[in-house]
SEFI-46769 format. One record per residue (C-alpha): x, y, z; residue in one letter. Coordinates in steps of 0.05 Angstrom, whole numbers, plus 5000, padded with zeros to 4 digits. Example, Ala and Ser with C-alpha at 12.3 -4.5 7.8 and 13.67 -1.06 7.14 Angstrom:
! SEFI-46769
524649105156A
527349795143S
***
This chain:
! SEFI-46769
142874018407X
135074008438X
131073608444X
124373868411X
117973388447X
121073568520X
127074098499X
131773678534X
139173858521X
142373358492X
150173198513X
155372938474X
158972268469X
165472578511X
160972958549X
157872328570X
163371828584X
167272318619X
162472288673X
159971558660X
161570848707X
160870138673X
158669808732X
155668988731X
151468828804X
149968098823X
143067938830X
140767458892X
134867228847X
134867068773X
130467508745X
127967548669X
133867118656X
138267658690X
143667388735X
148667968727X
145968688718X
150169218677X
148269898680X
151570608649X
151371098708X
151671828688X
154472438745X
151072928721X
150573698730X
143173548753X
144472918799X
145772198770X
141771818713X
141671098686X
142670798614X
141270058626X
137669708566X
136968948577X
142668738525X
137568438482X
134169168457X
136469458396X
138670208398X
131470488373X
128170198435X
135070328477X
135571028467X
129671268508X
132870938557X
138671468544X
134071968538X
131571828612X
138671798647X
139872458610X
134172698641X
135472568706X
143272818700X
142373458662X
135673558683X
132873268755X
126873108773X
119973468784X
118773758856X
116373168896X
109373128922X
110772538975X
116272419013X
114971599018X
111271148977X
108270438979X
111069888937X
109869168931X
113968528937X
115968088871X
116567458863X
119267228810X
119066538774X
121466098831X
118765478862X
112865628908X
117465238964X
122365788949X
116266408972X
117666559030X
124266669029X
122767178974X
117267539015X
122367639074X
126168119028X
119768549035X
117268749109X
110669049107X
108568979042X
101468889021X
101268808948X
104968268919X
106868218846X
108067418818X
110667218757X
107866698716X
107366348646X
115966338649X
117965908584X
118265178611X
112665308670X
105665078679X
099465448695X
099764908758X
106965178775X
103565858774X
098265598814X
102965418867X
106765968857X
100266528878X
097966008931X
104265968973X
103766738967X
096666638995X
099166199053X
104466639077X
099867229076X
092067089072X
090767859070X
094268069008X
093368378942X
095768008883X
097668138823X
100267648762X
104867848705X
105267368648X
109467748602X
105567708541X
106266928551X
098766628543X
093866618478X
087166928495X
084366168514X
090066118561X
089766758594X
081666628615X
083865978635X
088766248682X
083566868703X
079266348730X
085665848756X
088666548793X
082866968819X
082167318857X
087867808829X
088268538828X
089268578769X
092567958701X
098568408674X
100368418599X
097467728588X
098267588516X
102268038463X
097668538428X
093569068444X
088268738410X
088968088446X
087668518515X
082068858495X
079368138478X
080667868542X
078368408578X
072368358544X
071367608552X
072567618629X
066668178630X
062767738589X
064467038635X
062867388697X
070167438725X
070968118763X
078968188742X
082468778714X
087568758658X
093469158664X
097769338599X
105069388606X
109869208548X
103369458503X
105670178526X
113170168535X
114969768477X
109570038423X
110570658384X
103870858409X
103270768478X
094371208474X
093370558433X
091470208497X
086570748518X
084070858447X
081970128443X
080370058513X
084569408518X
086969588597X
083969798663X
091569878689X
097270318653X
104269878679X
109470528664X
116770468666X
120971178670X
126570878630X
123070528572X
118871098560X
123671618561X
123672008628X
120572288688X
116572788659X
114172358592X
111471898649X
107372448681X
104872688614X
102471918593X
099871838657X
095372548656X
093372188590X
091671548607X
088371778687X
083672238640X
081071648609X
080071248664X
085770848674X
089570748737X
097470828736X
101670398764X
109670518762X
114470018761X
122069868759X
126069608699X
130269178741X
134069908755X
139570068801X
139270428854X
140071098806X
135270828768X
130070728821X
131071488828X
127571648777X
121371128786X
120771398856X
121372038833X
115071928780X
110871708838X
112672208878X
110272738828X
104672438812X
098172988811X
094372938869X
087272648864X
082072798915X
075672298932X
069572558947X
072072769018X
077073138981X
082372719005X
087972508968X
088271878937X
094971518942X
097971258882X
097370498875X
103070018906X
108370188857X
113469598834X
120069948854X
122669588908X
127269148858X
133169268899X
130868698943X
132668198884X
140568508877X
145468178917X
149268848920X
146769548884X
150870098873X
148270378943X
145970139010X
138769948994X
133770349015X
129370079069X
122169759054X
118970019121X
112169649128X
111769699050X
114370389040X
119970699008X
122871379017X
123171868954X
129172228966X
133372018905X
140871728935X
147671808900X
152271088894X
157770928941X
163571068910X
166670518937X
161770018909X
163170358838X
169970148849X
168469438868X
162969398816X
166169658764X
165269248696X
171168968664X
174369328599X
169568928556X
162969088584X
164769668592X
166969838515X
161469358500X
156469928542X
160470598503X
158970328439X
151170268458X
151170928485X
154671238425X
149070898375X
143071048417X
147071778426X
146071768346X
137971758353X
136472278407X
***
């Protein structure tokens, strides 16, 4: 069967698991309440894909992650327009005495993403949090992700707590909400851009944002949204309304991160005045730095870039890594009812 919005062809369940590995990876730094992280890897005719929905989504929001690792196995990706890309550091919800050690994990990098409002935090733990970040390295670009954690009152509050930030991501919950703090920040003076994120890749209609205006910044994910190319084709979108794109990881694998990389890497061109090319912002794909071991040898952050070439796992790791028989039934039976919706 076809797909028909991107006439991708569709495998079946044997098709599938006959070239599938269950594999669960140690992270070195909790992260969204993710200790261990399981992944479906797919050896396909194309190259290798990813099916790895955090265990809590149901299969209507799972399958599109299907729908992406099919992509990349049966399809591949785009020809590449860069061959390296810049990235930023995260850090996620740890004590600001615990910052540093993060930032080691990534040489070079300029941009730094922090995570704040985590359940049980203060806005003064986020505070410290984005000012250790600021004493390690006085020159860099910040950005804060909250999640959809703060009310509209909470969110200004921590604008004017935070700033200067490149831009407060996903702030409170609905689209609505952004547009109102977006619109509040203009109207307090506070030069800050909003950037949407689960507003696109968890709503059934990720133009809302741009329709409403609610967002300076598009956060896209390849996985949750369904693939390389449905990333390019929301991006044209959202660029032609004056939004700027920034892609990110879902906590991916290394076969994941493939396909992020690959996004960026396809990205259209777009020329200044001078006519010269505009690179795409920092993109949030250098994950791997929070796995204690990936399914391959990390790629190198070299003063804040990665490389684009997509890499293949180690078959040895998928031995070593391999999830036990319950995971990985536990992983066949998602596959089979996401499968159901493509």
């Amino acid at each position: 069967m076809t797909s028909a919005h991107t006439h991708l062809p569709i495998p079946t369940f044997d098709e599938i698991i006959e070239r599938s590995h269950v594999v669960a990876l140690p992270m070195a730094i909790r992260f969204r309440g993710v200790t261990t992280r399981e992944a479906l890897l797919i050896e396909g005719p194309a190259g290798w894909g990813e099916f790895s929905p955090f265990l809590e989504y149901e299969p209507a929001e799972a399958a599109t992650w299907l729908r992406s690792g099919i992509e990349a196995a049966w399809q591949g990706f785009p020809t590449p327009l860069r061959e390296k890309i810049e990235v930023n550091a995260t850090i996620p919800a740890v004590p600001a005495a615990q910052v540093p050690e993060v930032l080691q994990r990534f040489p070079g990098c300029r941009t730094i993403k922090v995570k704040v409002a985590e359940p049980g935090h203060t806005l003064a733990d986020d505070v410290a949090r984005v000012n250790a970040v600021r004493e390690n390295l006085p020159n860099a670009i910040i950005r804060v992700d909250a999640n959809r954690g703060w009310t509209v009152s909470e969110a200004l509050e921590a604008a004017r707590a935070l700033a200067p930030l490149d831009y407060l991501e996903q702030p409170c919950a609905t689209v609505e909400e952004l547009a109102e703090v977006r619109t509040q920040l203009m109207r307090a003076g506070i030069f800050m851009r909003v950037a949407a994120d689960e507003s696109i890749r968890r709503s059934d209609d990720p133009y809302r944002v741009a329709e409403l205006h609610a967002a300076d910044v598009a956060i896209v994910k390849v996985a949750p949204l369904g693939g390389v190319r449905r990333v390019l084709e929301l991006a044209d979108y959202l660029r032609a309304r004056h939004m700027d794109i920034t892609v990110a990881s879902a906590l991916d694998t290394a076969v994941g991160l493939n396909a992020g990389l690959a996004a960026v890497a396809a990205l259209p061109l777009i020329d200044d005045d001078d006519l010269i090319d505009v690179a795409p912002a920092a993109a949030g794909l250098a994950t791997s730095q929070l796995f204690k071991e990936d399914i391959a040898e990390p790629r190198p952050v070299i003063d804040g870039f990665l490389p684009t070439a997509p890499i293949n796992p180690d078959p040895a790791r998928l031995e070593e890594f391999a999830a036990d028989a319950a995971t990985t039934n536990h992983w066949h039976e998602r596959l089979r009812a996401c499968l159901n919706l493509l």
